[in-house]
N, C-alpha and C positions, 0 to 999 in steps of 0.2 A: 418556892425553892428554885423552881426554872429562872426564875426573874431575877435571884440574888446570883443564881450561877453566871448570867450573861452580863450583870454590872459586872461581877467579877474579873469575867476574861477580858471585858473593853478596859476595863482598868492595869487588866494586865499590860495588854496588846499596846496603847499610850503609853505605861511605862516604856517599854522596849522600842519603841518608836521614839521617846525622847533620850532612852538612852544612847541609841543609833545616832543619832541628827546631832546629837554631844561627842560625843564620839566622832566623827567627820567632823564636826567644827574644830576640837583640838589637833585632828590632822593636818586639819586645810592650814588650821594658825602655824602651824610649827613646818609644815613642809613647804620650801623654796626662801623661806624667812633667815637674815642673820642677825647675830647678835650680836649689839655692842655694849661694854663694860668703861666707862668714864672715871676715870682718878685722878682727883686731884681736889684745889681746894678753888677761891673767888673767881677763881676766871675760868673753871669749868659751869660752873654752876650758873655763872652770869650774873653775877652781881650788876644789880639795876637797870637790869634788862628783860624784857618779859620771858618765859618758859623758852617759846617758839624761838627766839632769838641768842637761847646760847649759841654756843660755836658746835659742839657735839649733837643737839636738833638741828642746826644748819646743813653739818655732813651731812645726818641720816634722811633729811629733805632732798638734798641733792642728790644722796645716792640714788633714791627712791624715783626721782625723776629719771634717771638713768637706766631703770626696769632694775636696779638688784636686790628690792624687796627687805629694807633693815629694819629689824623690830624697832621702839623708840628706845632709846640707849636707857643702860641699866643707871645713874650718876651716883658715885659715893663722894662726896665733895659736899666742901662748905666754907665759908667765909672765915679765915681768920688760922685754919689749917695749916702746918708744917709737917712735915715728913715722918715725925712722931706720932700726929694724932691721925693721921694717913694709915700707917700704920693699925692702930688701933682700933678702927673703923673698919678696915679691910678685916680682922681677925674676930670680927662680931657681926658683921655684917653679910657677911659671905661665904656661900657652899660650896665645901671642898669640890662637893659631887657636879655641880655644875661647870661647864665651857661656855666659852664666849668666843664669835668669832673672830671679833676685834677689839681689841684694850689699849685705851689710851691712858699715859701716864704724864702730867703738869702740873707741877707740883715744886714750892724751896723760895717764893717771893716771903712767905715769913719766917721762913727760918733766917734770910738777909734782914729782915725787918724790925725781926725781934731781937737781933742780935746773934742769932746760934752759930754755933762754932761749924766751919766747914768740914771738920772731921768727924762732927755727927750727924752732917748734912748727907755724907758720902756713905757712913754707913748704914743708915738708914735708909737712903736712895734703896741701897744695896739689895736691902731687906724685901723693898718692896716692888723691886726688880723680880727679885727669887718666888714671891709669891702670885707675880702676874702670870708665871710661866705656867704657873697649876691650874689657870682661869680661862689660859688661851688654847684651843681648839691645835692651832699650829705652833706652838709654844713662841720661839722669840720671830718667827716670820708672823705672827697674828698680832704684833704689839709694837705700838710706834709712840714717842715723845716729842711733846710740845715744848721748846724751849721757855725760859722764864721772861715774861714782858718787864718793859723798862717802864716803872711807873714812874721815873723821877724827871718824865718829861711833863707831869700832869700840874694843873694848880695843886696838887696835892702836897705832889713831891719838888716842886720847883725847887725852892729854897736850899736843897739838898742835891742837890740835879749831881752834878759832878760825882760825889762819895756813892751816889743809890747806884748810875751807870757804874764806875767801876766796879764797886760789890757784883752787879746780877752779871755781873762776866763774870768772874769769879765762881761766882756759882754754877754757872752755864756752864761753863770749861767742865769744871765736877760732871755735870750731868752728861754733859756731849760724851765724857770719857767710860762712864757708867753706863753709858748707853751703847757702846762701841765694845764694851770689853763684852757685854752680852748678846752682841750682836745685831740688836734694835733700831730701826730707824728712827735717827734723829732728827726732827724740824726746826727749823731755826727761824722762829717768826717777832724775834727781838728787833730786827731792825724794822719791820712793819708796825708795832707799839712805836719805835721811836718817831713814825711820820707823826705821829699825834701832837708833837712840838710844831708842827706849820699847818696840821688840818684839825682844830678844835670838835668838828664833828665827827673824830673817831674816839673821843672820852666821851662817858654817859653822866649821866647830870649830875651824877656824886664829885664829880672832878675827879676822880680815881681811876674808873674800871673803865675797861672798853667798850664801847657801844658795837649795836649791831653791825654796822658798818664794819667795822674793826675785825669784830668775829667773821664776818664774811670774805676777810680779806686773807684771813686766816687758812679759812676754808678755800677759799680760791687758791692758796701756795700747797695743798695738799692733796685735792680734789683728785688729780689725774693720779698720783702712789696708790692710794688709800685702794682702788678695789683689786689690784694685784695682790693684795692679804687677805683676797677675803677666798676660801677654798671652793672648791668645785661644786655646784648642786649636784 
């Protein structure tokens, strides 16, 4: 009986020591730590570029070397996305009850693409403006947009070059206006895609999407804003 009683309490006593040591590990994780939330669709995600080398891992690299400590971004994005399934993904994907301390919103190359109307580009922007605000920490001072890249300087888009540039302004205008009426800062890194017509090594080997170089270049136009939204430890 003495014997089964002292397995007992060591058993206990490990318990309680593992659950301490658990306990301090979710503090240490979450305390000094920020978060970021990524939306949009191929070129958050990084189409044909490895993980490391989106543009949203790029930030949270660089912040990270800067001592500000940013979890690895939350990404709800995917190839081939428009503002509608944007949308949709945010409304399945994501908890009311959680904040982020920074949300990025790029997003409307297929809605030019596939043809959709710029009036349901604008109201769906809209939409998914109104629902960033419930995800950010500092509501529109914690959420910044990335302009739409110009793919129509790629071998992809060549053949179309002229109709794709005018379209993604078109669009861009939308989004710049969208993004101002809610107070959000806007990025404007269209004309950075457009060096990709005289330096081949900022497309990635799909002839399409941008290479890391590109995302880095991105990141380089944004780098010095980006930790003025991030709130006080």
């Amino acid at each position: 009986m003495m014997r089964y009683t002292l397995f007992f309490c060591l058993l206990v006593s490990l318990s309680c020591f593992s659950c301490k040591t658990s306990s301090n590990h979710t503090i240490s994780e979450s305390n000094n730590k920020y978060s970021f939330l990524a939306l949009g669709d191929s070129y958050t995600i990084g189409e044909s570029v490895a993980k490391t080398e989106r543009w949203p891992v790029q930030l949270v690299s660089r912040l990270n070397e800067d001592g500000y400590k940013v979890a690895p971004p939350k990404v709800i994005a995917k190839t081939g996305w428009t503002t509608g399934d944007l949308l949709s993904a945010m409304r399945s994907q994501l908890n009311y009850t959680r904040k982020f301390d920074l949300v990025s919103i790029s997003i409307g190359v297929n809605n030019q693409y596939q043809g959709g109307s710029m009036e349901e580009y604008e109201e769906e922007l809209r939409q998914i403006f109104k629902m960033a605000l419930n995800y950010s920490k500092k509501r529109e001072k914690g959420i910044f947009a990335l302009s739409i890249p110009d793919y129509g300087v790629t071998p992809f888009g060549e053949n179309n070059a002229e109709t794709i540039r005018e379209e993604i302004d078109q669009f861009n205008a939308i989004f710049k206006k969208v993004a101002a009426d809610f107070d959000v800062d806007f990025y404007n890194i269209t004309p950075i895609s457009r060096e990709a017509a005289r330096d081949p090594d900022l497309i990635a080997e799909d002839n399409l999407h941008p290479s890391a170089l590109m995302y880095r270049y991105w990141v380089d136009e944004i780098i010095d804003e980006i930790p003025q939204m991030l709130p006080e430890e």
